[in-house]
Gaussian input, Z-matrix of N, CA and C with variables (Angstrom, degrees):
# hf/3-21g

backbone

0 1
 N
 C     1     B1
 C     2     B2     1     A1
 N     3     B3     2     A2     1     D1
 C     4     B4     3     A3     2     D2
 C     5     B5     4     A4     3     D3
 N     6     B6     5     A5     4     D4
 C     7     B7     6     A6     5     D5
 C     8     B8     7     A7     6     D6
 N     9     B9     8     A8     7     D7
 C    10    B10     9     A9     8     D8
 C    11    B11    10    A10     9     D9
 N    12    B12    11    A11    10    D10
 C    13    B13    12    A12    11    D11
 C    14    B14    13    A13    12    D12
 N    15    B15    14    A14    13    D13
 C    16    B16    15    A15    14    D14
 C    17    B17    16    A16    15    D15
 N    18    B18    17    A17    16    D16
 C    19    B19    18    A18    17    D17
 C    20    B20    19    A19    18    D18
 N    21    B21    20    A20    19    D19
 C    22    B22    21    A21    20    D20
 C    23    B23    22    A22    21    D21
 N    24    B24    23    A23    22    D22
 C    25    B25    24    A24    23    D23
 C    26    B26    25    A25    24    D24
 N    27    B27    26    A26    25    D25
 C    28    B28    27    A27    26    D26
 C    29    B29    28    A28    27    D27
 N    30    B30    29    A29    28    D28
 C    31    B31    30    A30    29    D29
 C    32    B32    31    A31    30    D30
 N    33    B33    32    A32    31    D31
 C    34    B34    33    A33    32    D32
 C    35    B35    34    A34    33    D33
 N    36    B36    35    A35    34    D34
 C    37    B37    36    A36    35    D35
 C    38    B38    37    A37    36    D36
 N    39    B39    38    A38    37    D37
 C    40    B40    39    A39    38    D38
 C    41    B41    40    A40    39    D39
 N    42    B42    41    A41    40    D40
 C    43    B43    42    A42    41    D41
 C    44    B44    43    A43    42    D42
 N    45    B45    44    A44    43    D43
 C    46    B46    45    A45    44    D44
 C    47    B47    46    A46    45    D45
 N    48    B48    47    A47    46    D46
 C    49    B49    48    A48    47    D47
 C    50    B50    49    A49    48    D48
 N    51    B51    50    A50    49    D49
 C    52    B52    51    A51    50    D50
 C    53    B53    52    A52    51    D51
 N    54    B54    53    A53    52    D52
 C    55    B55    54    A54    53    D53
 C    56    B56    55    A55    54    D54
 N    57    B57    56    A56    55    D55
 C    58    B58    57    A57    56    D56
 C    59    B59    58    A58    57    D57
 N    60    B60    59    A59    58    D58
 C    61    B61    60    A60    59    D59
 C    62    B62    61    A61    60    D60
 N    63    B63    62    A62    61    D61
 C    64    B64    63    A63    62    D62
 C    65    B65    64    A64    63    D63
 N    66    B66    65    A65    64    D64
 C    67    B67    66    A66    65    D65
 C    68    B68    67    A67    66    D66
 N    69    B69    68    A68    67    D67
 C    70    B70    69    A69    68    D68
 C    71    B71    70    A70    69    D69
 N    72    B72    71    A71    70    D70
 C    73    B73    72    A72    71    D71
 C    74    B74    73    A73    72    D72
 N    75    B75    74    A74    73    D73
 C    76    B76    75    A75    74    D74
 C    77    B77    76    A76    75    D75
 N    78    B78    77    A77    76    D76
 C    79    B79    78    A78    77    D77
 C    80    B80    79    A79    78    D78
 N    81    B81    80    A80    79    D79
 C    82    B82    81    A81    80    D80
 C    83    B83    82    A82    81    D81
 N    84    B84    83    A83    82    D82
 C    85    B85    84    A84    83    D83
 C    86    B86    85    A85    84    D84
 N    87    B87    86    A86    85    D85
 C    88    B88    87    A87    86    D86
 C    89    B89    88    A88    87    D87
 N    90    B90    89    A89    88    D88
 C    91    B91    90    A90    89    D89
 C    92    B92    91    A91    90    D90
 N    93    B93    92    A92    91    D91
 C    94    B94    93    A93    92    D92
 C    95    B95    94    A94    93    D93
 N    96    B96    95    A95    94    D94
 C    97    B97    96    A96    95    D95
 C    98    B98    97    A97    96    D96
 N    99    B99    98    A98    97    D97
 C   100   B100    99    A99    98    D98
 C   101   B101   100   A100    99    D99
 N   102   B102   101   A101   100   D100
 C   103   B103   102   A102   101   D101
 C   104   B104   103   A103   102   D102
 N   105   B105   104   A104   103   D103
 C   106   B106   105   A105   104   D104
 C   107   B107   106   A106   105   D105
 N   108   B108   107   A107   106   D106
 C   109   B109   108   A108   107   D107
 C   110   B110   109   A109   108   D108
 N   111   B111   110   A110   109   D109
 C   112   B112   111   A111   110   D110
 C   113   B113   112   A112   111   D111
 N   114   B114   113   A113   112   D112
 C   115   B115   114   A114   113   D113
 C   116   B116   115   A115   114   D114
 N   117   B117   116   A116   115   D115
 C   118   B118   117   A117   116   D116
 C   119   B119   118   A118   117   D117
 N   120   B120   119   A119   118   D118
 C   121   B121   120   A120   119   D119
 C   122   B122   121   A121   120   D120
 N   123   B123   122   A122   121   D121
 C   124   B124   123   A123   122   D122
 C   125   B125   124   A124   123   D123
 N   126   B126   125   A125   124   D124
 C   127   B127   126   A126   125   D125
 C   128   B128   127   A127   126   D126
 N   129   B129   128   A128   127   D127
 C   130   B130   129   A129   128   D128
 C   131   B131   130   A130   129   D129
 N   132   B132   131   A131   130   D130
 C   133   B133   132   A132   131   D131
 C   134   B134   133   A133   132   D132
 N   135   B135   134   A134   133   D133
 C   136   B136   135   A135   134   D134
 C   137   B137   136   A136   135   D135
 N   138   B138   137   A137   136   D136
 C   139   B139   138   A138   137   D137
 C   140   B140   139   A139   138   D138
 N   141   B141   140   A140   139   D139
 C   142   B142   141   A141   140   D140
 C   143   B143   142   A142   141   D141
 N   144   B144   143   A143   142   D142
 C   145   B145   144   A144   143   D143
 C   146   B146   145   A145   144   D144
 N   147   B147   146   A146   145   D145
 C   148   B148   147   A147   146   D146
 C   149   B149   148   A148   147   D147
 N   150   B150   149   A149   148   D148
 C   151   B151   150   A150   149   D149
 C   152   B152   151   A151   150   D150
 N   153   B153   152   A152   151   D151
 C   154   B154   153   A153   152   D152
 C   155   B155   154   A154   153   D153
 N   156   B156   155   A155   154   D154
 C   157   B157   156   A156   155   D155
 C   158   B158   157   A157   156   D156
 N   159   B159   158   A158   157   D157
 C   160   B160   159   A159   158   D158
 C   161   B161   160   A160   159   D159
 N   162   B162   161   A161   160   D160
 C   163   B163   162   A162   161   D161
 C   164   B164   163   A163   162   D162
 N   165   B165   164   A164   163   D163
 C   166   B166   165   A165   164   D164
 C   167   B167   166   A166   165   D165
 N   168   B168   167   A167   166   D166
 C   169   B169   168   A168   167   D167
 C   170   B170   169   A169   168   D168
 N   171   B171   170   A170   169   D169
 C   172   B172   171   A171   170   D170
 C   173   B173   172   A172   171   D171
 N   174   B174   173   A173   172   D172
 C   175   B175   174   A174   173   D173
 C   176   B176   175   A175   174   D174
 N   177   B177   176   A176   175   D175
 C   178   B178   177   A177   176   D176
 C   179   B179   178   A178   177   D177
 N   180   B180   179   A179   178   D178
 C   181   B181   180   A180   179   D179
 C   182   B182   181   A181   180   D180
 N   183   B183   182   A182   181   D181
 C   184   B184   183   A183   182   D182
 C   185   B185   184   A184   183   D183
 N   186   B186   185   A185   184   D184
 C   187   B187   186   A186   185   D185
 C   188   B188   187   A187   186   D186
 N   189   B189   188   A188   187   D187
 C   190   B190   189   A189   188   D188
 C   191   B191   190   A190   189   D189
 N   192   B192   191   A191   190   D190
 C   193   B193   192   A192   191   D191
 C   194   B194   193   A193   192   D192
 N   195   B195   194   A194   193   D193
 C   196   B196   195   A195   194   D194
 C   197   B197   196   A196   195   D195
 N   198   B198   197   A197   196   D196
 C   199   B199   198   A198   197   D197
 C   200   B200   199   A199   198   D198
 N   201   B201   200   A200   199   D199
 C   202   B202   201   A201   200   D200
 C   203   B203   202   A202   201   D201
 N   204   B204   203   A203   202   D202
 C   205   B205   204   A204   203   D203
 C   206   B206   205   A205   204   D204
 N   207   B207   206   A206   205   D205
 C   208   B208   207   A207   206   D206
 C   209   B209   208   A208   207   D207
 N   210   B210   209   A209   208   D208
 C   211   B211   210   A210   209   D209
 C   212   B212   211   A211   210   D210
 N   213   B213   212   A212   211   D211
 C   214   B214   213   A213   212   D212
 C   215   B215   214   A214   213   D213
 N   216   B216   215   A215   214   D214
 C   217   B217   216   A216   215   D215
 C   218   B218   217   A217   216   D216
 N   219   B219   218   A218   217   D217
 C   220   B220   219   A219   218   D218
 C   221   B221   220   A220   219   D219
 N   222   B222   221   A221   220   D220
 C   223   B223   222   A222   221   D221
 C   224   B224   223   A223   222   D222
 N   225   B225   224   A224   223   D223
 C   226   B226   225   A225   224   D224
 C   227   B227   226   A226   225   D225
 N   228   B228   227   A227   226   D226
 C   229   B229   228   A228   227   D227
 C   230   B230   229   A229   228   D228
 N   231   B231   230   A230   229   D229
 C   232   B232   231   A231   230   D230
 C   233   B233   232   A232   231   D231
 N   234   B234   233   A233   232   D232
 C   235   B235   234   A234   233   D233
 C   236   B236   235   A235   234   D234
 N   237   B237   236   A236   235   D235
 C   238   B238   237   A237   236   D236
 C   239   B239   238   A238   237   D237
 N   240   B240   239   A239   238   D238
 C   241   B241   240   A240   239   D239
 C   242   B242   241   A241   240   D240
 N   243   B243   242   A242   241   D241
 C   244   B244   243   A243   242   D242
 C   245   B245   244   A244   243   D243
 N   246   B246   245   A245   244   D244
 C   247   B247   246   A246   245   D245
 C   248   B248   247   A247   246   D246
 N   249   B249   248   A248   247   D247
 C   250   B250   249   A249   248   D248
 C   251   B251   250   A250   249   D249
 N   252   B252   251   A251   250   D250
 C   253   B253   252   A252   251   D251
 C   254   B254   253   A253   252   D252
 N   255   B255   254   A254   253   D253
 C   256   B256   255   A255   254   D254
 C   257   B257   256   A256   255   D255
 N   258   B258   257   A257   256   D256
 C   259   B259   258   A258   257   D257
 C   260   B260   259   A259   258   D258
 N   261   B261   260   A260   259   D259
 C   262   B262   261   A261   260   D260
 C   263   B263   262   A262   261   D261
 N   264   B264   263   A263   262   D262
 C   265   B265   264   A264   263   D263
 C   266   B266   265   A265   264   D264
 N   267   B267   266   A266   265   D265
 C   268   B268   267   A267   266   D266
 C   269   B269   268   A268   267   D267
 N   270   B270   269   A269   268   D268
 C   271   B271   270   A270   269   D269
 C   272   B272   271   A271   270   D270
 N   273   B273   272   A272   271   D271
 C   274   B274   273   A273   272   D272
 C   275   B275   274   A274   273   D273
 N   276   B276   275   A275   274   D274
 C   277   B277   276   A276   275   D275
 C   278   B278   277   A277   276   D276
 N   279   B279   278   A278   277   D277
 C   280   B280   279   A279   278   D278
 C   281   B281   280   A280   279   D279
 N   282   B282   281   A281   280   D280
 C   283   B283   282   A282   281   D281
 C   284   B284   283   A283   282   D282
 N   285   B285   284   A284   283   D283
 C   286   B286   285   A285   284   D284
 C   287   B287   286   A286   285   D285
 N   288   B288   287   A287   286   D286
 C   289   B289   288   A288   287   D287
 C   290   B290   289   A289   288   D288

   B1=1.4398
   B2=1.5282
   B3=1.3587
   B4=0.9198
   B5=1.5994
   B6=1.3605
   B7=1.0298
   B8=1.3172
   B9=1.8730
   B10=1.7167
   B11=1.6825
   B12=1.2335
   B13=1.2442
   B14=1.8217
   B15=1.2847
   B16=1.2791
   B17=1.6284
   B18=1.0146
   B19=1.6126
   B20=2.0919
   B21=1.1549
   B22=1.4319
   B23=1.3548
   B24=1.2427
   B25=1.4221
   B26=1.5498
   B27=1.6737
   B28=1.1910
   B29=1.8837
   B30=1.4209
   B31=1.4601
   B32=1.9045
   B33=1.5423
   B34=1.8631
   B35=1.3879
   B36=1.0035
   B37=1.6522
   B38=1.6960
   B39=1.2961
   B40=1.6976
   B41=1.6206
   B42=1.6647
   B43=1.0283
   B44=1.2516
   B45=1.5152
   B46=1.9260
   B47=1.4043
   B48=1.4297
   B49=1.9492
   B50=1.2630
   B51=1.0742
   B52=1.8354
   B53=1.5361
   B54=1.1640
   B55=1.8395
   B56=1.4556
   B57=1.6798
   B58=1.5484
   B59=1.5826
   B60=1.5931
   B61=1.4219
   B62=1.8514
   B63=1.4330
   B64=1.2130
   B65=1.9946
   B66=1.0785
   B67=1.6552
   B68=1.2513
   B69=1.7510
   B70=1.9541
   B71=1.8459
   B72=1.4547
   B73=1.1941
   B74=1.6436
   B75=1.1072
   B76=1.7616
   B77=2.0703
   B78=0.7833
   B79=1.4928
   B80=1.5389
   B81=1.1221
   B82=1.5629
   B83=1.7369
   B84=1.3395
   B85=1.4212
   B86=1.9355
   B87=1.6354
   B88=1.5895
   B89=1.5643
   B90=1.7052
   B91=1.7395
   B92=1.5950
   B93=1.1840
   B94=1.5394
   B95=1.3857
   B96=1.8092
   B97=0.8276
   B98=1.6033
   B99=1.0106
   B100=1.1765
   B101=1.8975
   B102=1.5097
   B103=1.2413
   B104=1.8514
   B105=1.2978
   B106=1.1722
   B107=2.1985
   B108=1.5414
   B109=1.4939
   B110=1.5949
   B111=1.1146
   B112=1.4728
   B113=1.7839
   B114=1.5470
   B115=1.4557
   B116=2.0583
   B117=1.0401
   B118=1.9853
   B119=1.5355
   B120=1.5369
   B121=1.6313
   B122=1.6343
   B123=1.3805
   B124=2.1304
   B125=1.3725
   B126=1.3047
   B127=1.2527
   B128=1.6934
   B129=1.7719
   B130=1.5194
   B131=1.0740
   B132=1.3915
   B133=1.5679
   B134=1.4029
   B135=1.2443
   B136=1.0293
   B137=1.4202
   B138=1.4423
   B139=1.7419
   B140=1.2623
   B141=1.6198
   B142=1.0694
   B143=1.9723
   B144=1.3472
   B145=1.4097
   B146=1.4945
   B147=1.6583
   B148=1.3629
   B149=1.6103
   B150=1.3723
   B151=2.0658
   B152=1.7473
   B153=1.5508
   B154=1.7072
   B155=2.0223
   B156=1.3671
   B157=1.7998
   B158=1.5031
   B159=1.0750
   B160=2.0604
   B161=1.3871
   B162=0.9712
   B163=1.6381
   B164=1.5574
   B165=1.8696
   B166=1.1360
   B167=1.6077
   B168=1.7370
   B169=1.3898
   B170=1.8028
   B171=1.7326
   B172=1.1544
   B173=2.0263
   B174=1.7113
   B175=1.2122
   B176=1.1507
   B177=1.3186
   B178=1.8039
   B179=1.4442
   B180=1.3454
   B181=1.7233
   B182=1.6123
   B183=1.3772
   B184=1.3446
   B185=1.6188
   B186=1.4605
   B187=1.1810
   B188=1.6543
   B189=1.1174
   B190=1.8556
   B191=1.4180
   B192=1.3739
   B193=1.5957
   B194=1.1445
   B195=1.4653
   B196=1.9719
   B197=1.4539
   B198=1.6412
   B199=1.3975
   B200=2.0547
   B201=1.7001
   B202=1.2793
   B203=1.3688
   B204=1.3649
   B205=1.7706
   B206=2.0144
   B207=1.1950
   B208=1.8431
   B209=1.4522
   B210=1.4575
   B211=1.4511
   B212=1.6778
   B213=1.6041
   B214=1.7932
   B215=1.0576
   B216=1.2106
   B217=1.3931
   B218=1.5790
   B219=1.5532
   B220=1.3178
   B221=1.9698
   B222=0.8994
   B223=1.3364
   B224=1.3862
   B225=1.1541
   B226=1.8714
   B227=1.3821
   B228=1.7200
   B229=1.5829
   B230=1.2554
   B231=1.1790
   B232=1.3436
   B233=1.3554
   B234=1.6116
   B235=1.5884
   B236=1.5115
   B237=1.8628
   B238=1.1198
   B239=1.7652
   B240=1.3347
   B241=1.2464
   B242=1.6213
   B243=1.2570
   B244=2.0206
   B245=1.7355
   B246=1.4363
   B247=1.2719
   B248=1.8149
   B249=1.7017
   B250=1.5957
   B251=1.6583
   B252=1.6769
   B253=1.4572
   B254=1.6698
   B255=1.7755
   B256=1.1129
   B257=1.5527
   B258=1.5573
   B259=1.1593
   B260=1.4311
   B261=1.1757
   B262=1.8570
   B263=2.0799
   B264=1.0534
   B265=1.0631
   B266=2.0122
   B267=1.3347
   B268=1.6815
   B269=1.4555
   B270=1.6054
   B271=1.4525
   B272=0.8917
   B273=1.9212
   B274=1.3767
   B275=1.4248
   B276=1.1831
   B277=1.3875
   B278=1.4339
   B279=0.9621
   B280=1.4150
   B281=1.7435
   B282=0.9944
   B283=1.2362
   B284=1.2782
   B285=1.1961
   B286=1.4058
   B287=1.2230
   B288=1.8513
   B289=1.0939
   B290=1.6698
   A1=110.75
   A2=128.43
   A3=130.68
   A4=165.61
   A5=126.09
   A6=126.71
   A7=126.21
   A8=124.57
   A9=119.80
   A10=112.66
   A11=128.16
   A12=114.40
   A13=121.41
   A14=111.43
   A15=118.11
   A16=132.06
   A17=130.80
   A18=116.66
   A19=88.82
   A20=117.56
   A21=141.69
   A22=134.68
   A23=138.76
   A24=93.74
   A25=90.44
   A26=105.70
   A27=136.95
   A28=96.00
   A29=136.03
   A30=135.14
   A31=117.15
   A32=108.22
   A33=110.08
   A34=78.04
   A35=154.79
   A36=153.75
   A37=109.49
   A38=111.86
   A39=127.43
   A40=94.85
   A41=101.78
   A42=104.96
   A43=122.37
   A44=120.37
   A45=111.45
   A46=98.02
   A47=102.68
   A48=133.31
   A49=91.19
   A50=97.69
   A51=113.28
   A52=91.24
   A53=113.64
   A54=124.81
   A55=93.96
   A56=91.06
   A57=100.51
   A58=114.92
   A59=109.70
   A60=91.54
   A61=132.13
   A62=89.11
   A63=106.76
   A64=84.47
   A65=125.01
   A66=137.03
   A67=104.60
   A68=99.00
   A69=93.10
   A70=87.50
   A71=140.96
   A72=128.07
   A73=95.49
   A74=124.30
   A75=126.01
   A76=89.47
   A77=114.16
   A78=106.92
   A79=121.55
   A80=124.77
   A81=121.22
   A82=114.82
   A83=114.17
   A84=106.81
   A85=100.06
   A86=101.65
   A87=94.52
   A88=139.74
   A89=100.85
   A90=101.42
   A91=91.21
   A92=106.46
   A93=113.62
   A94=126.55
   A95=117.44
   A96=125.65
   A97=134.58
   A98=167.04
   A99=156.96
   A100=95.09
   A101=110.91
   A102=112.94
   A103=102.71
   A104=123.27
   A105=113.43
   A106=106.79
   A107=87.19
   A108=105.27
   A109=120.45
   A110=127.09
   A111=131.26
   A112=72.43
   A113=96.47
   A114=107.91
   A115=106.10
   A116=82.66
   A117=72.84
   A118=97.89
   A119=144.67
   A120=121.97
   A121=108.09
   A122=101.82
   A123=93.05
   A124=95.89
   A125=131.95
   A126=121.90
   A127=125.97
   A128=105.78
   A129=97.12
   A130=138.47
   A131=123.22
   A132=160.31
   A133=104.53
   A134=105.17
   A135=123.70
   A136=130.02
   A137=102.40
   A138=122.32
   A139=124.44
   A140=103.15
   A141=94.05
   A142=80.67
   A143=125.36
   A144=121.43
   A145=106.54
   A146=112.59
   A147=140.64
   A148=122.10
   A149=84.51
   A150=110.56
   A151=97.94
   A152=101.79
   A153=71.41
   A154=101.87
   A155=108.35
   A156=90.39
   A157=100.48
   A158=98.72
   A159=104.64
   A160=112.85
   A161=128.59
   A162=141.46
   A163=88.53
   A164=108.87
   A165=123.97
   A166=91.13
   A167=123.07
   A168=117.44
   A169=84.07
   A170=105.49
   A171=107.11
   A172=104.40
   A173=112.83
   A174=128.23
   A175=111.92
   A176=109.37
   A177=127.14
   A178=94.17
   A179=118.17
   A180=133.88
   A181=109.49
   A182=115.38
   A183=116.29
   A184=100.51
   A185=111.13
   A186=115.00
   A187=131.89
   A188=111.26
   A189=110.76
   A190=125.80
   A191=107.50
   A192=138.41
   A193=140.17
   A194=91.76
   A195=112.65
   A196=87.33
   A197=135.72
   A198=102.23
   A199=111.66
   A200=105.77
   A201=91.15
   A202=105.34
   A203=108.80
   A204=124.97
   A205=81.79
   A206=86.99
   A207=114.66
   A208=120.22
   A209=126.06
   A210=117.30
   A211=72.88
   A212=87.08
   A213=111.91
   A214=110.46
   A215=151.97
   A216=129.53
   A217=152.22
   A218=92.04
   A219=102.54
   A220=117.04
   A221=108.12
   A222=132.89
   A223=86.94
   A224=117.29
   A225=127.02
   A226=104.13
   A227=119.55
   A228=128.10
   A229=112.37
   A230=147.45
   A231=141.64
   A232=113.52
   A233=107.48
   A234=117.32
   A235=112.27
   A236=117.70
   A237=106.82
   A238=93.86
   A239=119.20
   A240=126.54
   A241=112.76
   A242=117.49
   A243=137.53
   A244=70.57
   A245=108.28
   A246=130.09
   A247=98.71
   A248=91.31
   A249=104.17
   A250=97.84
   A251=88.90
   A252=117.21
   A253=105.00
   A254=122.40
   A255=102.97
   A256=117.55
   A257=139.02
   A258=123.70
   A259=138.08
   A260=103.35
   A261=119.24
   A262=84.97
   A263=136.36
   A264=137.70
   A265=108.04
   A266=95.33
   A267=110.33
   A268=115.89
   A269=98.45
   A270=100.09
   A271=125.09
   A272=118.95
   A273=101.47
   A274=111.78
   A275=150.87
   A276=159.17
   A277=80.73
   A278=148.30
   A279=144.53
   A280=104.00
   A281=128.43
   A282=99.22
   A283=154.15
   A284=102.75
   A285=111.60
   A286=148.86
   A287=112.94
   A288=108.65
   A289=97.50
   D1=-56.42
   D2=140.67
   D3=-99.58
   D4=131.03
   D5=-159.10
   D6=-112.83
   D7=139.08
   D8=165.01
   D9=-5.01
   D10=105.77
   D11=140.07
   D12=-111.08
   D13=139.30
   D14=156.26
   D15=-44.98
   D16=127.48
   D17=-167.21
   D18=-143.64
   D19=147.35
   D20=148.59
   D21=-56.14
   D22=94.37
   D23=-162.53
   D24=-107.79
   D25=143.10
   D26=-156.18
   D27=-84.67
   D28=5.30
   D29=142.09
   D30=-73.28
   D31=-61.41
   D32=-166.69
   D33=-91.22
   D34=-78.97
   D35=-114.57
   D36=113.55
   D37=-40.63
   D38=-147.16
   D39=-70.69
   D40=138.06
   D41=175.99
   D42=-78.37
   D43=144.65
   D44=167.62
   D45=-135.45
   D46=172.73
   D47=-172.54
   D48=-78.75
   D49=125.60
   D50=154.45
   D51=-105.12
   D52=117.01
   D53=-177.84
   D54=-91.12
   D55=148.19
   D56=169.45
   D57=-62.06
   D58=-9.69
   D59=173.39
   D60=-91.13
   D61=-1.21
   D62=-162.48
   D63=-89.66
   D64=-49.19
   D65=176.62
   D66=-34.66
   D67=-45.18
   D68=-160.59
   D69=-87.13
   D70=-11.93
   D71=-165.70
   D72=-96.87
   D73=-29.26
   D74=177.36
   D75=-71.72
   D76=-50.76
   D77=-172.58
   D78=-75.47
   D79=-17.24
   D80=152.03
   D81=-76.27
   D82=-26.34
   D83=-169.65
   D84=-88.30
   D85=15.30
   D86=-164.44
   D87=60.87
   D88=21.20
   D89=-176.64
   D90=-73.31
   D91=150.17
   D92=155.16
   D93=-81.95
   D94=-36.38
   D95=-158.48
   D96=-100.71
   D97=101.25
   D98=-113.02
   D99=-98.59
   D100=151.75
   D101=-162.43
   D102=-71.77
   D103=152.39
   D104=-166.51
   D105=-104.76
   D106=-27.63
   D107=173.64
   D108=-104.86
   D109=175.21
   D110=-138.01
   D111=-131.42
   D112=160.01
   D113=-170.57
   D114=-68.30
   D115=-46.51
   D116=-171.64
   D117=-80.09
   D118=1.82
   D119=150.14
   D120=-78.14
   D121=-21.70
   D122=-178.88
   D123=-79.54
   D124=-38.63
   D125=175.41
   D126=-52.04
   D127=-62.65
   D128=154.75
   D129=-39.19
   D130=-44.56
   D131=156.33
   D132=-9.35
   D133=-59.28
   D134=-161.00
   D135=-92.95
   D136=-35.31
   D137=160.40
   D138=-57.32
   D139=-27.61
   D140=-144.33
   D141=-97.18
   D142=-16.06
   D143=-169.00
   D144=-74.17
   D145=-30.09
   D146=168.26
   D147=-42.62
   D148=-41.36
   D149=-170.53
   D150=-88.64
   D151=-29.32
   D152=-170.53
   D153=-100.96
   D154=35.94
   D155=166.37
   D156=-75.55
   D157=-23.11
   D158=-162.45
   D159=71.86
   D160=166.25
   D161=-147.70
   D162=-59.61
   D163=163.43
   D164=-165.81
   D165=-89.53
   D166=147.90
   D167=-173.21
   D168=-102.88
   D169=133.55
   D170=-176.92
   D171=-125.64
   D172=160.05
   D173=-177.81
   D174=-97.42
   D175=155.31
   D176=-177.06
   D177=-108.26
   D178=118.37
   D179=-174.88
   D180=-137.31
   D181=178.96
   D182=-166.76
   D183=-143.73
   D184=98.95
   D185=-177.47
   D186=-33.40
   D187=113.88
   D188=-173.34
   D189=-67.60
   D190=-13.02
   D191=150.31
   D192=-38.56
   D193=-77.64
   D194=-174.97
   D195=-145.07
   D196=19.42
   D197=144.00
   D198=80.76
   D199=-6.05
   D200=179.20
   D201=-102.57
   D202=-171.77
   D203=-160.86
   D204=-88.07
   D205=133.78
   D206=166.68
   D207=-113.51
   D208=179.94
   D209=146.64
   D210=-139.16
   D211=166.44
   D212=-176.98
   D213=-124.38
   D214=149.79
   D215=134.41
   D216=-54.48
   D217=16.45
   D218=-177.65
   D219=-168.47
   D220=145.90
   D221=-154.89
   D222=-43.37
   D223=128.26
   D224=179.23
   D225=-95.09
   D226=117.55
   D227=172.53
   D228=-62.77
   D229=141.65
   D230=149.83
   D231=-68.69
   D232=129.18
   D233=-176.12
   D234=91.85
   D235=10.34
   D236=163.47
   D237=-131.25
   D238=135.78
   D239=172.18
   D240=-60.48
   D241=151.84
   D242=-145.30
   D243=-150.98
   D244=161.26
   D245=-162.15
   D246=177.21
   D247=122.99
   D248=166.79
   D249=-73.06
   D250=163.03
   D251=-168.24
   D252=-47.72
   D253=-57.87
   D254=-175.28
   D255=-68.92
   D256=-28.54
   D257=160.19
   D258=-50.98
   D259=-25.35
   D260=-169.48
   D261=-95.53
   D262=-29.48
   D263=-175.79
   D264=-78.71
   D265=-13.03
   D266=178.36
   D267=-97.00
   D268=-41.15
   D269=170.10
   D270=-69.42
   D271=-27.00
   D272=173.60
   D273=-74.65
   D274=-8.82
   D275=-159.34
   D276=-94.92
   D277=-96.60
   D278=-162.18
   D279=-38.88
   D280=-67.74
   D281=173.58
   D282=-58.07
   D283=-23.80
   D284=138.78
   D285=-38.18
   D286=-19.60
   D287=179.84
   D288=-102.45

């Protein structure tokens, strides 16, 4: 059903394989569209959209655990307990069971 096609990619010029396996994996996930870039420009592509959030902005919290100094990644509510990595890494183990 499906077969190798050649494709351009419209970033370097250089041509690459769109494999029939890659056809039958765009066509179960419902893409319509055939890829327009070649694997190492989606790769740059992609780093490079990655590189420009700039560093993650992180919070100074007080573990609900053991009580020590944390940073979080995200704005700590008052009246809901924040947990350093190895405590929050316990709780999830406990819930789990």
């Amino acid at each position: 059903m499906f077969q190798d096609k050649t494709l351009v990619c419209q970033d370097c010029g250089q041509e690459f394989i769109f494999t029939a396996g890659e056809q039958e994996f765009y066509s179960e996930k419902g893409f319509e569209n055939e890829p327009k870039r070649c694997r190492e420009c989606r790769v740059s592509r992609r780093n490079s959209r990655n590189n420009s959030r700039g560093p993650r902005e992180m919070f100074a919290a007080v573990c609900a655990g053991c009580g020590a100094e944390t940073e979080v990644p995200f704005r700590p509510v008052e009246g809901r307990p924040v947990y350093c990595m190895e405590c929050f890494q316990k709780q999830k183990e406990e819930a789990a069971y």
